[in-house]
Phi, psi and omega in degrees: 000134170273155190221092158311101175280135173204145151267130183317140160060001191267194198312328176309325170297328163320269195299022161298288212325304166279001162294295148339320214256332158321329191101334182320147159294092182208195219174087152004080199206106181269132208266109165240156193252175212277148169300017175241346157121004182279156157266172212263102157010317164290247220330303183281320155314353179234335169209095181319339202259351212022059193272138188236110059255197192165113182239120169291128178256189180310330198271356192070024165250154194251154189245178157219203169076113198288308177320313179320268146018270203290343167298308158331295181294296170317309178286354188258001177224091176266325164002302182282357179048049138296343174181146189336142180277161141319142202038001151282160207304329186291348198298291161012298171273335171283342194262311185303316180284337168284288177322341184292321177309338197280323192255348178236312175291337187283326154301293186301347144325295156322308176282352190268330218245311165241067169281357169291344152342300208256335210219151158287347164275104203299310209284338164275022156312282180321311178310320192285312170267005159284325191251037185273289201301304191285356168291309195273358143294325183276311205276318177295353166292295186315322181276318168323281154006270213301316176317293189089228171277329174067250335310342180259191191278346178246020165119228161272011167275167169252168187187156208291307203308331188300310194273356148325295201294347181289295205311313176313301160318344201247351177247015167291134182273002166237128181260312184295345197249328128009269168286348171274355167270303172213097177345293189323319188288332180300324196283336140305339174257310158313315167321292205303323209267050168265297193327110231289315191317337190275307180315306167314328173313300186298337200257355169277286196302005185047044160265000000 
């Protein structure tokens, strides 16, 4: 059984979601924190950085980095056809996009939201998150582009990077005005949440 540390609606829902949607055994354990905004002493024994998601895998070794994750999961349930197998011609594209999602919205999320984060200086906070906010419109163009009609990133396949790339979406600070820019992602995002497993995911985090 896998034991997913999580926060509602936070990084963590992708790989609920795709654990679910595999079919996997696993198990939930929503992380609440300490009055002072720290987590509880177990939680930093399994990731010193107290990063959320933090996933126990079957074997009892733990993982972090969510991308990381979804790649993981997928190739051990291949059943489910979330992603290419090795050396298939699609394998390329799902790993460049998943990482992409990873490394560039997933961050610039991060400076609009926590920006005291990025600088030792308080008052450049707003700044960091105005060029957070113009990073993370461009960078969902660009990912917008690579769907094309899609609906997924692989065509009429879901693939772990469609339910990542949902989850980003759902941390838009207009999701509607989002989408009213660019069709694609809605239409990958209506896709995605057709799926009933995925959907149940969204409706636990109360997204």
């Amino acid at each position: 059984m896998y034991t997913l540390y999580c926060r509602n609606t936070a990084g963590s829902m992708a790989p609920e979601a795709l654990l679910a949607a595999c079919g996997a055994e696993y198990r939930v354990i929503v992380l609440e924190r300490k009055p002072d905004g720290s987590f509880h002493d177990f939680f930093l024994k399994l990731n010193p950085k107290a990063e959320v998601p933090t996933l126990v895998l079957p074997d009892d070794s733990v993982m972090t980095e969510s991308a990381a994750m979804m790649i993981h999961i997928a190739d051990l349930h291949p059943q489910a056809g979330l992603a290419p197998a090795i050396g298939a011609p699609e394998r390329a594209r799902f790993l460049r996009w998943q990482v992409y999602l990873a490394t560039t919205l997933y961050m610039s999320d991060l400076r609009l939201f926590y920006p005291q984060r990025y600088t030792s200086r308080p008052a450049e906070s707003e700044g960091i998150k105005e060029k957070a906010a113009e990073m993370m419109l461009s960078e969902f163009g660009i990912y917008a582009e690579a769907l094309g009609e899609g609906p997924f990133l692989l065509g009429s396949r879901m693939s772990a990077a469609d339910i990542y790339a949902a989850m980003l979406c759902t941390w838009s600070p207009d999701m509607k005005a989002l989408f009213a820019q660019h069709p694609a992602l809605a239409r990958m995002y209506d896709a995605v949440l057709e799926n009933k497993a995925v959907r149940a995911v969204w409706e636990r985090n109360g997204a």
